[in-house]
Structure formats: C-alpha cells, structure tokens
C-alpha positions in Angstrom: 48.3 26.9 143.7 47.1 25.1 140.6 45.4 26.6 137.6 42.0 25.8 138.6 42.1 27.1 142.2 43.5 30.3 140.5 40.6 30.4 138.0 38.1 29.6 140.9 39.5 33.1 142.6 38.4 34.9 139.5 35.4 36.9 140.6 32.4 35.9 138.7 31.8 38.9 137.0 35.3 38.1 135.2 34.0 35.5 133.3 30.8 36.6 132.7 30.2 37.5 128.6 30.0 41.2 128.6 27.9 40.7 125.3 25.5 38.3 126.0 25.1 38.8 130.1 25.4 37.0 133.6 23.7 33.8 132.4 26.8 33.2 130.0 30.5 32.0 131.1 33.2 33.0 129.3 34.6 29.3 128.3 36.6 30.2 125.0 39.8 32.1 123.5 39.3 32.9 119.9 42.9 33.5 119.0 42.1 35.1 115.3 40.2 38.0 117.1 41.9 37.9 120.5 39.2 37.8 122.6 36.6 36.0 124.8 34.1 34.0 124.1 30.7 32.5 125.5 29.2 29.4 123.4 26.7 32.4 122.4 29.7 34.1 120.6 30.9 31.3 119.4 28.3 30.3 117.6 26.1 33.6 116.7 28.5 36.3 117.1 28.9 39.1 119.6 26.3 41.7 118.3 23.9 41.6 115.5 26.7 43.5 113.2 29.4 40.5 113.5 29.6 37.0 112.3 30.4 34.3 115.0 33.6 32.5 114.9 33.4 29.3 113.7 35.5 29.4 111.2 38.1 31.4 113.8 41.3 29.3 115.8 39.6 29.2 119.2 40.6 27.2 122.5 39.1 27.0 125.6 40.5 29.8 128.2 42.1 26.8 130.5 44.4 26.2 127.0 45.0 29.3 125.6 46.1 30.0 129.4 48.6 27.4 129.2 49.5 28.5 125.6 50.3 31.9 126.7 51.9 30.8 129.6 54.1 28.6 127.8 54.8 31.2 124.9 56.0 33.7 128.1 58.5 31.2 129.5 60.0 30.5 125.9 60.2 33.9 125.6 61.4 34.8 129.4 64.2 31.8 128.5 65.1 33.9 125.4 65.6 36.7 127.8 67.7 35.0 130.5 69.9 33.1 127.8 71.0 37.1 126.2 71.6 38.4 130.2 73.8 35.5 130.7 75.7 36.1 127.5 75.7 39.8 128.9 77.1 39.0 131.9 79.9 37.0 130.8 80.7 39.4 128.2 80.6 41.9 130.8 83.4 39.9 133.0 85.5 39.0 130.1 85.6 42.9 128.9 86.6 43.5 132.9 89.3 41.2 132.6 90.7 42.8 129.4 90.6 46.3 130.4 91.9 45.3 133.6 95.1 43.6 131.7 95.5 46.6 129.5 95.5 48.7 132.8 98.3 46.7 134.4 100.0 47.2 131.2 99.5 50.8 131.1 100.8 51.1 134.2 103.8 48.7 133.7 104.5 50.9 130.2 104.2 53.9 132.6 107.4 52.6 135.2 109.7 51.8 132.4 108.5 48.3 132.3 108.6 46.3 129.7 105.7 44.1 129.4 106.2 40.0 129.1 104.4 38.7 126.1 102.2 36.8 129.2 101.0 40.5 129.9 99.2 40.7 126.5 
C-alpha cells in the first residue's frame, strides 16, 4: 500500500485542525514545536496567546512522514547491526565454554590436554 492510499484511510477527523476547525486540513509538521499544523497555524498561530511559526522548521506531513520513517529504519538498522553482534558473541562464548568443558572433563580423567585443546 503506498503512502497516499494509507493517508487517504485516515478518517477525516484526523486531519482536521483541532484549533481552527473542520474547514481546515492539517497539511504541515512544524518540527521546532512538534506538532500539526493548518495554513491557519502556520501563519497566525494556534490561539490568540501564541505566535505562528514562520520562523519554525516545518515540512509538510507527507515529508516529515518520510523523515520519521526514515530516521526509524536508521535507527531499527542500528538495532539489528548490535543483535547480530550479540548473536555471534553469544556463539563464540558457547564455543569457548564448551572447549573449557571438554577440558574440564579431560583434566578430570587424568588427561592431559593437547595444546589443540586450548
């Protein structure tokens, strides 16, 4: 499903302004206040005790979608890069304490161990 037939399953009432009312979209991101805006709020604020944001980093919601989307795979690549590392860790720290086991129990018959043990 693209973006925009995911942004056309948004109920209206999701991107209506909750300032400035039904006749009013939603159609910008201002990043310096984290929140959504309507042209309305962009330009005159979004009540009569704050200024409006146009001298705020904004985007429209269709790029600070793919902004946000893109700073969650960066980060979910992040994640997946330290698991991996994990996970090999994990298997090389088996293999050791399974080679210290075998020698353990090699020490524990009498045997010597062969410098391949260690």
């Amino acid at each position: 499903m693209s973006p925009d037939e995911k942004m056309k399953l948004l109920d209206a009432e999701d991107t209506t302004c909750h300032f400035h009312g039904h006749e009013f979209q939603v159609v910008f991101y201002c990043h310096t206040c984290q929140k959504l805006l309507c042209p309305q709020c962009l330009t005159r604020g979004q009540s009569s005790t704050s200024s409006n944001h146009t001298n705020h980093v904004y985007l429209e919601v269709k790029e600070a979608v793919e902004v946000a989307k893109d700073d969650i795979e960066k980060i979910l690549a992040k994640i997946m890069d330290q698991f991996n590392h994990k996970k090999i860790m994990k298997i090389k720290l088996q293999t050791r304490l399974q080679t210290l086991k075998d020698i353990l129990m090699l020490v524990e018959a009498g045997i010597a161990p062969t410098e391949d043990s260690t």
